[in-house]
C-alpha positions as CSV (number, residue, x, y, z in Angstrom):
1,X,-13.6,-4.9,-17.5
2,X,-10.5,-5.8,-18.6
3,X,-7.4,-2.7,-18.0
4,X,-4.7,-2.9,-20.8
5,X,-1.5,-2.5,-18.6
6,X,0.0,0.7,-18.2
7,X,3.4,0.7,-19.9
8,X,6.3,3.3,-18.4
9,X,8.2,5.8,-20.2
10,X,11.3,4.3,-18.4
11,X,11.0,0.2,-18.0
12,X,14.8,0.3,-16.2
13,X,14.3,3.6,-14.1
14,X,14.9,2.1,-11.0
15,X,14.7,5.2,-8.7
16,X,11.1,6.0,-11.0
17,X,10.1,2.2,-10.0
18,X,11.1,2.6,-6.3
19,X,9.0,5.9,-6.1
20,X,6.3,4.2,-7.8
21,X,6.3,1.1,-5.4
22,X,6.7,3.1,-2.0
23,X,3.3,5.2,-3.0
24,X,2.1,1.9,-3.9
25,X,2.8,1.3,0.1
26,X,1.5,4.4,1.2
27,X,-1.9,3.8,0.1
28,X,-2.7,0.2,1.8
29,X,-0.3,-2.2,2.8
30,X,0.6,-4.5,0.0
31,X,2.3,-8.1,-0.4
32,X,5.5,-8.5,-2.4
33,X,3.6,-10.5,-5.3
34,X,0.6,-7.9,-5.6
35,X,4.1,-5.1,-5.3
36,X,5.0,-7.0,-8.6
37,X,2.2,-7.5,-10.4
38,X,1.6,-3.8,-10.1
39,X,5.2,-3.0,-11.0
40,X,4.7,-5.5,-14.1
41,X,1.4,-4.1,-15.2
42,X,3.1,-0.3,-15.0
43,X,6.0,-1.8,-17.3
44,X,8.8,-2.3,-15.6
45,X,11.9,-4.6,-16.7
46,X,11.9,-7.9,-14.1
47,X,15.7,-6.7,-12.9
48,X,14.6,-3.3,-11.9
49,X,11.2,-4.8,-10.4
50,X,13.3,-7.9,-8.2
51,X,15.9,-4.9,-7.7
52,X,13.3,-2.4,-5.5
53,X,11.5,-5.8,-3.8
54,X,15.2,-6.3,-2.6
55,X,15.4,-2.9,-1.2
56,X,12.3,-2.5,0.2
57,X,12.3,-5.7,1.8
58,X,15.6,-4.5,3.4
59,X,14.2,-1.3,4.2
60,X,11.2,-3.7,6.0
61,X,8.4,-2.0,4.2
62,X,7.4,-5.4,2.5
63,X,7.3,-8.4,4.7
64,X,4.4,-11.4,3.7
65,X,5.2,-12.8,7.1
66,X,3.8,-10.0,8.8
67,X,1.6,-8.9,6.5
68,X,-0.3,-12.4,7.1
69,X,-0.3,-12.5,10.7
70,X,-1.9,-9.1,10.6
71,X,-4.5,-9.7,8.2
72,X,-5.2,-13.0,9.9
73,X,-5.8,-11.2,13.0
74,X,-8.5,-8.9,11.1
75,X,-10.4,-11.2,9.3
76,X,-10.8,-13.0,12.7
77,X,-11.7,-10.0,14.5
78,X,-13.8,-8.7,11.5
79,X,-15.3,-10.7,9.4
80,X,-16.8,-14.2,9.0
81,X,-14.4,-16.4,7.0
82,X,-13.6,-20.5,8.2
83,X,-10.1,-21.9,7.7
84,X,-10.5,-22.2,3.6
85,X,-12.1,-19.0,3.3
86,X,-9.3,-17.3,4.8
87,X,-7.0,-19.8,2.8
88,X,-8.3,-18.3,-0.4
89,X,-8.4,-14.8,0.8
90,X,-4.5,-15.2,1.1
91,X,-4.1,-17.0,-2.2
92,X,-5.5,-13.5,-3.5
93,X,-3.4,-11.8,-2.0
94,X,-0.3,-13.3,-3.9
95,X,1.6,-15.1,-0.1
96,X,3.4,-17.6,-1.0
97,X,1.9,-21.3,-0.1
98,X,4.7,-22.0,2.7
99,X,3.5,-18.1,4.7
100,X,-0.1,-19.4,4.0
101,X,0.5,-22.4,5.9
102,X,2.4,-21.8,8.6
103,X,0.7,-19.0,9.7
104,X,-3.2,-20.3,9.5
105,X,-1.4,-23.5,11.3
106,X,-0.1,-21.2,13.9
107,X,-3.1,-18.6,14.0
108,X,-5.9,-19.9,13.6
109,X,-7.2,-23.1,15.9
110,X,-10.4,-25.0,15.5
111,X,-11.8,-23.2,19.1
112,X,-11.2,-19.5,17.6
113,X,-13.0,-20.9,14.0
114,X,-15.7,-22.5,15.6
115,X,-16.4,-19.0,17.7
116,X,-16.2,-17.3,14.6
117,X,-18.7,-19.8,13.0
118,X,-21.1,-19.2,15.7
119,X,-20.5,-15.5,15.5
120,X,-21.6,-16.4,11.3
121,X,-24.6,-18.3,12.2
122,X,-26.0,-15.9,15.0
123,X,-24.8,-12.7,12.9
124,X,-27.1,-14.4,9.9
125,X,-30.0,-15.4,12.3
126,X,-29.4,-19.0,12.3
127,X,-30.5,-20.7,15.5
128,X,-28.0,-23.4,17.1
129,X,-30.1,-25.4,19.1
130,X,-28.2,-27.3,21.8
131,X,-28.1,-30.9,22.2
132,X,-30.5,-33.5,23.7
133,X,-27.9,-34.6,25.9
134,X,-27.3,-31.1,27.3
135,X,-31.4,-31.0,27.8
136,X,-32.4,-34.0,29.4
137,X,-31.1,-35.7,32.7
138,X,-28.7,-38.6,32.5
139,X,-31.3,-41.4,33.3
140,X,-34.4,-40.1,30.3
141,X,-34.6,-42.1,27.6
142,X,-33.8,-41.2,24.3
143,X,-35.7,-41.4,21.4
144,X,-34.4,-40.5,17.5
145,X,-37.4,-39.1,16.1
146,X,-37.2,-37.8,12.3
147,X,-37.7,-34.4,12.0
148,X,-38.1,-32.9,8.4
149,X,-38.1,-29.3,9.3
150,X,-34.9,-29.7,11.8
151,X,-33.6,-31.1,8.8
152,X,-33.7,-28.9,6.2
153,X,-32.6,-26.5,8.8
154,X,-29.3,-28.6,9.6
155,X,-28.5,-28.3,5.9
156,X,-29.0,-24.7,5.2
157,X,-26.5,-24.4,8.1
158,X,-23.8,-26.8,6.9
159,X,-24.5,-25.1,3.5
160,X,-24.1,-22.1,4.8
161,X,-20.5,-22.8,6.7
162,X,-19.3,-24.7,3.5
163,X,-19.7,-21.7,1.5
164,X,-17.7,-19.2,4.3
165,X,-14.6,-21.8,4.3
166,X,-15.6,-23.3,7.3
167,X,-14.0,-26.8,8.3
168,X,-15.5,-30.3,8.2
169,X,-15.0,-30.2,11.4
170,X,-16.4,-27.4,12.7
171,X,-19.4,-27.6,10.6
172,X,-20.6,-31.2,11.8
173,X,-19.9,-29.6,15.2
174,X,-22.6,-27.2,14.5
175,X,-24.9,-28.8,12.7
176,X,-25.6,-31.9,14.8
C-alpha cells in the first residue's frame, strides 16, 4: 500500500533535518540516496536536504563506498545471490552505478560466486554430479548417451541460478 509522504512542520529546519537523518542512521545503516529519499518523503526543501548529506558525509556517518563493501561482504557470507542479484540488490539500495561497479569488480570474483552457487544448489538440495571425465580413467571410451531425466534436471538447475543472479558463466559451469 501506497504511504502519502510525510510533510514537516519546518521544510528549511536544518538542525530538525539533521536530527531527523542521524536517527535515521541510528536505526540501520543507510545510503546517501535512501538518506534522501527519506528526507524528501518527510518534506524537506532540497538545500536543507543536500546541506545535512554534506555534513554528515564530513562527519563520515554516510559513505556508499563503505557501505557497499560491507554489504557485499554480507550477502556473500549470508545469503545466496550471483553477480546480478547482488547487482540489483545495490540498485535498491540507491549506490550510484560507478560504487556498484567498481566494487562488485573488485569484490566479487567468479571463484567466490561459483562457491556461493554451490552453497545455493546444495542449500536447495540440488545434486551436482561430477563429470565423466573426472569418473572414468584416461584411456575408457566415451559415449554421449541422451538422458531425459539428467536433462530436465540440468535445466531446473540453470533455471534455478538464473533466477538468483548467477553468471553465464558460472551457471554453464554448473550445469554441464
Amino acid at each position: 500500500m501506497f504511504k502519502k509522504p510525510t510533510k514537516t512542520k519546518e521544510p528549511e529546519n536544518e538542525t530538525k533535518a539533521y536530527e531527523y537523518a542521524v536517527f535515521l542512521l541510528s536505526l540501520t545503516l543507510q545510503t546517501v540516496g535512501e538518506v534522501i529519499m527519506k528526507m524528501q518523503r518527510r518534506g524537506y526543501t532540497e538545500k536543507v536536504i543536500n546541506e545535512v548529506v554534506k555534513r554528515l558525509k564530513e562527519q563520515k556517518y554516510l559513505d556508499d563506498q563503505r557501505y557497499a563493501e560491507v554489504f557485499l561482504e554480507n550477502l556473500k557470507k549470508y545469503k545466496t545471490f550471483g553477480y546480478f542479484g547482488i547487482k540489483k540488490k545495490f540498485m535498491e539500495k540507491k549506490l550510484p552505478q560507478e560504487i556498484i561497479e567498481k566494487v562488485l569488480s573488485e569484490g566479487l570474483s567468479e571463484q567466490e560466486e561459483l562457491k556461493i552457487a554451490k552453497r545455493f544448489l546444495k542449500k536447495g538440495g540440488s545434486i551436482i554430479e561430477t563429470s565423466v571425465n573426472d569418473i572414468l580413467p584416461a584411456d575408457e571410451p566415451r559415449y554421449n548417451v541422451y538422458n531425459e531425466e539428467a536433462s530436465k534436471e540440468k535445466q531446473k538447475i540453470t533455471q534455478k541460478l538464473k533466477s538468483r543472479g548467477f553468471r553465464g558463466n558460472v551457471v554453464s559451469r554448473l550445469s554441464l
